[in-house]
C-alpha positions in Angstrom: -49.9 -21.7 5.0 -47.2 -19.8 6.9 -44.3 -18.0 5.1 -41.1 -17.2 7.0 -38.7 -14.1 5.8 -35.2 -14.5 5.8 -32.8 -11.6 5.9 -29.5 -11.9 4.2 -27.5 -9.2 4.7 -23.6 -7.3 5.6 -23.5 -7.7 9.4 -20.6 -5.3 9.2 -18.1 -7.9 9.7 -15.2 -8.3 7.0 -13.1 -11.2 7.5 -10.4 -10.4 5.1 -10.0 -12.5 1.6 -7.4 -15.3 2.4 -7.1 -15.9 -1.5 -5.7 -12.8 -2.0 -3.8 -12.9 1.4 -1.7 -16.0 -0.2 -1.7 -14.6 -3.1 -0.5 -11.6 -2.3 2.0 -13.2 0.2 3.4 -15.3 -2.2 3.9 -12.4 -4.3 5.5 -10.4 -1.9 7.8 -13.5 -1.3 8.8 -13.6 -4.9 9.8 -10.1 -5.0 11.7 -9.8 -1.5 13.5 -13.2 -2.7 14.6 -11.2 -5.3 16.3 -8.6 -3.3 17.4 -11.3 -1.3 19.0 -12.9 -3.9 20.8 -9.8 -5.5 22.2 -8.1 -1.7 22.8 -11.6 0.2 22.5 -15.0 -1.3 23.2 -17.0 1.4 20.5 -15.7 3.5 17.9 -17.2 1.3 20.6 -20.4 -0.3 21.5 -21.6 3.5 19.6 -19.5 6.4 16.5 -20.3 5.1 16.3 -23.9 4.0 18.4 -25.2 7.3 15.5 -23.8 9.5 14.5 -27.2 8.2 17.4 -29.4 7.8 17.3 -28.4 4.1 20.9 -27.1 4.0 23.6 -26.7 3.8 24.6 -27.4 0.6 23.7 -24.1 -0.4 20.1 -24.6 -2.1 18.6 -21.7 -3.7 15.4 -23.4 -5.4 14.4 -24.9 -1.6 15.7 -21.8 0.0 12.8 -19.7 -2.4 10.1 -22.6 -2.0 10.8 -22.1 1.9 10.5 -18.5 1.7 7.7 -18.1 -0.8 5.3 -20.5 1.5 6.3 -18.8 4.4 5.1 -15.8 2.6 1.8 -17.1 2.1 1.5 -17.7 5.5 2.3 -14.8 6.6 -0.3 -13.4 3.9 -3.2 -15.3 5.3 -2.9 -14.0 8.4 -2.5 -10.6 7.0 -6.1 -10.7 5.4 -6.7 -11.8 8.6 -5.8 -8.2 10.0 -7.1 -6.8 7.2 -10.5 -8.4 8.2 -10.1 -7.8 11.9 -9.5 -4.0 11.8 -12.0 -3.3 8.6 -8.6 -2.1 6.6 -10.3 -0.5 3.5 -8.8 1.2 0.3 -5.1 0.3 -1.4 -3.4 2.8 0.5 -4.0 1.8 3.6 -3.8 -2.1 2.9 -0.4 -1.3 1.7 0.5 1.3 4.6 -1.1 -2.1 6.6 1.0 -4.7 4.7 4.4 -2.1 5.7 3.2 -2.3 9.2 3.0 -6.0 8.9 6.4 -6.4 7.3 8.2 -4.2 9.7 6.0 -6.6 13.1 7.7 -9.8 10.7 11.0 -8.3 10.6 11.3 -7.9 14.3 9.6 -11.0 15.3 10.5 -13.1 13.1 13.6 -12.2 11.2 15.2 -10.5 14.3 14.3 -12.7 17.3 13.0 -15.8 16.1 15.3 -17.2 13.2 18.5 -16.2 15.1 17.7 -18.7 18.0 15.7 -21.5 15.3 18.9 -21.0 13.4 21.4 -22.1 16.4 19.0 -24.5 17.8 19.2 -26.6 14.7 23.3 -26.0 14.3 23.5 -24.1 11.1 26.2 -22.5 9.8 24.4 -19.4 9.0 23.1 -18.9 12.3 23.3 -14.6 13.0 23.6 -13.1 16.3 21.0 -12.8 18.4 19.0 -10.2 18.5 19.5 -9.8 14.0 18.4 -6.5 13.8 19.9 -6.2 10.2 19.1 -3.0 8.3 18.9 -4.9 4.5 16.4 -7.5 6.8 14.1 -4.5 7.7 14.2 -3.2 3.4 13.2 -6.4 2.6 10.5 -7.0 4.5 9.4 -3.5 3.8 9.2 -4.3 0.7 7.4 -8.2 1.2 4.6 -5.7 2.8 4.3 -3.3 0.8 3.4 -5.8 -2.1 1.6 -7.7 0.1 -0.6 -5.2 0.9 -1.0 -4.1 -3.0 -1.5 -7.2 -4.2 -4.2 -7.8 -2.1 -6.0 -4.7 -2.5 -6.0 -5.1 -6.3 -7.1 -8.8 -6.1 -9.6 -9.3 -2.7 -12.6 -8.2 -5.1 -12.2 -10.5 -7.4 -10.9 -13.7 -6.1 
């Protein structure tokens, strides 16, 4: 009779909780939408939805489901970080999920949209680069909830 042993254990590798990474993200989307909504409607009724051919006519309900998977996107790959760098405890998820906002802001908001935006000939194409100071607060913000939301939810989903 032989026995074997098996060891099951932390190998001191996190990979993040992509649950609460889209949640979180979708969250986050929700809320910046929000501000979006409030300081500059047409950023979220046209800009957004004609990356896709979506608009115009202004559409806010596509412009938000755009946005708000976008966010959950971006959230997954947040955990990702999260997981990657061994981010522990809500305040530095959050100070992470600023970070993140503020890398999405330039990259994406600033440099990539601009050019996707006058590529596919919309009307609400910005100048390129779109360094926009009300961009930068709103993505802030998407990070800063993202980055609470997660820590508050990756223990238990």
């Amino acid at each position: 009779m032989s026995t074997a042993t098996e060891t099951v254990g932390d190998t001191g590798e996190s990979s993040g909780n992509w649950q609460a990474g889209v949640f979180g993200g979708i969250v986050g989307a929700l809320v910046m939408g929000g501000l979006v909504l409030a300081m500059n409607p047409p950023v979220l009724t046209v800009a957004i939805p004609s990356l896709y051919g979506l608009a115009p006519p202004p559409n806010p309900a596509v412009g938000m489901a755009v946005h708000v998977t976008h966010g959950a996107v971006l959230g997954v790959v947040f955990a990702a970080l999260v997981g990657a760098f061994g981010v522990e405890g809500t305040g530095r998820q959050v100070g992470l999920g600023i970070g993140w906002g503020v890398a999405t802001w330039i990259g994406l908001a600033a440099l990539v949209m601009p050019v996707w935006l006058s590529v596919v000939g919309s009307p609400a194409s910005p100048p390129f680069p779109n360094f926009a100071p009300p961009s930068l607060l709103w993505h802030v913000v998407y990070g800063a909830v993202l980055g609470g939301v997660y820590a508050a939810t990756a223990d238990r989903l």
